[in-house]
N, C-alpha and C positions, 0 to 999 in steps of 0.2 A: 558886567558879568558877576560882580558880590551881589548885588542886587539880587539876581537870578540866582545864585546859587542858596542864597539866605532866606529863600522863599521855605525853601521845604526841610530847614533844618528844624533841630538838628537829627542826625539820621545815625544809625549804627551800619558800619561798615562792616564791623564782624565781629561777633563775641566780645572783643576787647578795645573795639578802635569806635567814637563816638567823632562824626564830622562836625563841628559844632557853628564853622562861619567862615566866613571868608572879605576880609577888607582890604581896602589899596591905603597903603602907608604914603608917607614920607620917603622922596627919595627914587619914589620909581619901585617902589617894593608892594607885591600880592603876594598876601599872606593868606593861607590855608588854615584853619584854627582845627587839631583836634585835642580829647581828651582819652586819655588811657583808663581804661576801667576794669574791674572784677579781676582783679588779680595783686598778689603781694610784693611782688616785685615790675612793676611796671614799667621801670628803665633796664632792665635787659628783657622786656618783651619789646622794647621799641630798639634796642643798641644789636638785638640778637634780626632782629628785619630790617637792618639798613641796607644792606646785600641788596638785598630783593628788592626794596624800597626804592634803590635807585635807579637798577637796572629797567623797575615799570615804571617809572618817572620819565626815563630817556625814551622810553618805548613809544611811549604816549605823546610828547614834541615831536619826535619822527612820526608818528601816524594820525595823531589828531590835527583836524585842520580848524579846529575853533582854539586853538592853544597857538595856531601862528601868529596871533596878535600878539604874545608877549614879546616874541620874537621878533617882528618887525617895530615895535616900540621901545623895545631897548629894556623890557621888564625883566627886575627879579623877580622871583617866584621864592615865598619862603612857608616850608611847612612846619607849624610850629606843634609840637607834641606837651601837653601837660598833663600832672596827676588829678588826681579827684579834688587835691588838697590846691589846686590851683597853681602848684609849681613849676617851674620849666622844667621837662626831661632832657628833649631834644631840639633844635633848629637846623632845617638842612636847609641850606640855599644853593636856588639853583641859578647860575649868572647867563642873562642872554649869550653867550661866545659856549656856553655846553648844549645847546639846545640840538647843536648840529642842522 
C-alpha cells in the first residue's frame, strides 16, 4: 500500500497540507508523512483541525474497506505532520482497538 501510495506523491491536499509519503515502520506502524506549508503559524493550522482530523480519520476505518487491512493486522496508523523547516508539528496515532 506505500508503494501505491508513493507512486503519485507528493500531492497538495489543500492550500496548506502537502501528502508527501507513506512508509511501514517498526513495530507494526503506517505512517502517513505530510508537510505544513504557506502559512506563519503552522502548528495551530494543524492543533486548530485535530477535531475534524479525527472525526474523518474514524469516518474513513468505518467506511473504507481497503483500510480493513490495518485492522485485521493489528496496524498503527500514524499521521505525521512537519514544518517546511522539517520539524515535527504533530503525530496522531491511531491504535487498531479505535478503528471500531
Amino acid at each position: 500500500m506505500a508503494l501505491e501510495l508513493n507512486e503519485s506523491t507528493p500531492v497538495m491536499m489543500n492550500p496548506y497540507i502537502r501528502f508527501d509519503g507513506a512508509s511501514v515502520l517498526e513495530d507494526n506502524v503506517f505512517q502517513y508523512r505530510y508537510t505544513v506549508l504557506n502559512t506563519d503559524n503552522p502548528d495551530s493550522l494543524v492543533l486548530s483541525g485535530l477535531p475534524l482530523l479525527r472525526e474523518t480519520i474514524q469516518s474513513e476505518y468505518e467506511t473504507n474497506p481497503r483500510l480493513r487491512v490495518f485492522k485485521e493486522n493489528n496496524v498503527v496508523v500514524e499521521y505525521m505532520y512537519m514544518s517546511e523547516e522539517n520539524r515535527t508539528i504533530h503525530s496522531l496515532r491511531v491504535n487498531p482497538e479505535e478503528y471500531n
